[in-house]
KOLTOR-226826 format. One record per residue (C-alpha): residue in three letters; x, y negated, z. Coordinates in steps of 0.05 Angstrom, whole numbers, plus 5000, padded with zeros to 4 digits. Example, Ala and Ser with C-alpha at 12.3 -4.5 7.8 and 13.67 -1.06 7.14 Angstrom:
<atoms>
('ALA',(5246,5090,5156)) ('SER',(5273,5021,5143)) 
</atoms>
This chain:
<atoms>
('UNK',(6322,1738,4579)) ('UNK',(6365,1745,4641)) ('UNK',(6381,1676,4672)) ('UNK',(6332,1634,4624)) ('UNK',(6312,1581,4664)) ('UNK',(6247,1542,4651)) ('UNK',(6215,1474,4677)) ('UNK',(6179,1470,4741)) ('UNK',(6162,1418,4787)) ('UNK',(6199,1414,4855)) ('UNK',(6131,1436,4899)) ('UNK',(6133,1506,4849)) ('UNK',(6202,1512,4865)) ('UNK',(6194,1507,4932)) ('UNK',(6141,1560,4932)) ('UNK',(6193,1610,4889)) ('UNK',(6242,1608,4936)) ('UNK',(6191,1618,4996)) ('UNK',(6173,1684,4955)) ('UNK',(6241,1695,4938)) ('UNK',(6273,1691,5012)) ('UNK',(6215,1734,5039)) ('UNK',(6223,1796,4993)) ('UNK',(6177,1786,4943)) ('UNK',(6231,1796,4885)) ('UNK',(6284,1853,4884)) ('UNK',(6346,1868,4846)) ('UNK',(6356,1948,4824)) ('UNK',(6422,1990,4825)) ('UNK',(6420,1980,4752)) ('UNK',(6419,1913,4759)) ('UNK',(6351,1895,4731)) ('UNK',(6300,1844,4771)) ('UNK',(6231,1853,4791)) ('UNK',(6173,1843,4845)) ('UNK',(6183,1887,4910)) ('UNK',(6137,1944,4905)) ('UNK',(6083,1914,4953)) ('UNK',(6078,1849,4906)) ('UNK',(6078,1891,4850)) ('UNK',(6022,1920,4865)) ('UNK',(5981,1859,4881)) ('UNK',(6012,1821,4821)) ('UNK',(5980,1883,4771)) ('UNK',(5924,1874,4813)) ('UNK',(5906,1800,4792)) ('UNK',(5925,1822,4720)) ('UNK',(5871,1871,4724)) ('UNK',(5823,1810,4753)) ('UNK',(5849,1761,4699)) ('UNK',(5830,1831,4652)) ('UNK',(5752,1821,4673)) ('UNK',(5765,1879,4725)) ('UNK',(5750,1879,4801)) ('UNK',(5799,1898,4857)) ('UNK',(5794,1902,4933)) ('UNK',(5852,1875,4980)) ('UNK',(5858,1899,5044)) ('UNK',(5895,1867,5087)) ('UNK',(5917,1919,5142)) ('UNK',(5965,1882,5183)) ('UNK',(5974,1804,5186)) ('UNK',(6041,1801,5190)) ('UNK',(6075,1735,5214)) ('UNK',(6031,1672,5223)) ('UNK',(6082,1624,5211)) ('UNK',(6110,1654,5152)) ('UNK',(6037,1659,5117)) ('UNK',(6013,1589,5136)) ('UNK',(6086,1563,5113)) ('UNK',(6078,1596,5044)) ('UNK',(6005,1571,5038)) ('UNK',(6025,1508,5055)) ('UNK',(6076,1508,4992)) ('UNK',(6030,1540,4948)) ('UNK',(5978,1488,4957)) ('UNK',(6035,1437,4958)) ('UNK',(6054,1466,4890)) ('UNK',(5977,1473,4859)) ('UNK',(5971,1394,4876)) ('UNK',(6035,1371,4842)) ('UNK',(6007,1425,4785)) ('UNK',(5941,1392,4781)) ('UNK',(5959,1318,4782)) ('UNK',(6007,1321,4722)) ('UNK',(6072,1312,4760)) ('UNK',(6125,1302,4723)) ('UNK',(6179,1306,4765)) ('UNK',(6205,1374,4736)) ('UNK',(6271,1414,4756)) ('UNK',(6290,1489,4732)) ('UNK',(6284,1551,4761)) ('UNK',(6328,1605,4745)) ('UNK',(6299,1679,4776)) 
</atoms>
């Protein structure tokens, strides 16, 4: 459904639009929306783990410190709103 939005609390939000201003989603010439390539593959990749399967991540370069600790700072931001019920919701449109 392009444009659905759903529920989400503020801290998952904020952790969207980290991904989403860093290149983790892309739209095609066609006009269809997806991960970019390099999230793809790690997105299949904990499919294949939720599947019972095992992968290996390597991380080859580390890429920008500040970036990664401000994303895992709203991803942990967003798991603790998650796990204590918040119900402060807003939508999210990707």
């Amino acid at each position: 459904m392009a444009g659905a939005g759903f529920a989400v609390t503020r801290e998952l939000l904020d952790w969207l639009e980290g991904l989403a201003s860093n290149g983790a989603f892309v739209v095609t010439a066609d006009g269809t929306g997806g991960f970019s390539p390099p999230v793809d593959k790690l997105v299949r990749a904990m499919h294949t783990v939720l599947a019972g399967g095992e992968v290996e991540v390597v991380v080859k370069t580390p890429g920008d410190s500040t970036t990664r600790q401000k994303l895992d700072a709203r991803l942990d931001a967003a798991l603790g709103a998650a796990s204590v019920g918040n119900e402060a919701l807003t939508s999210f449109t990707p």
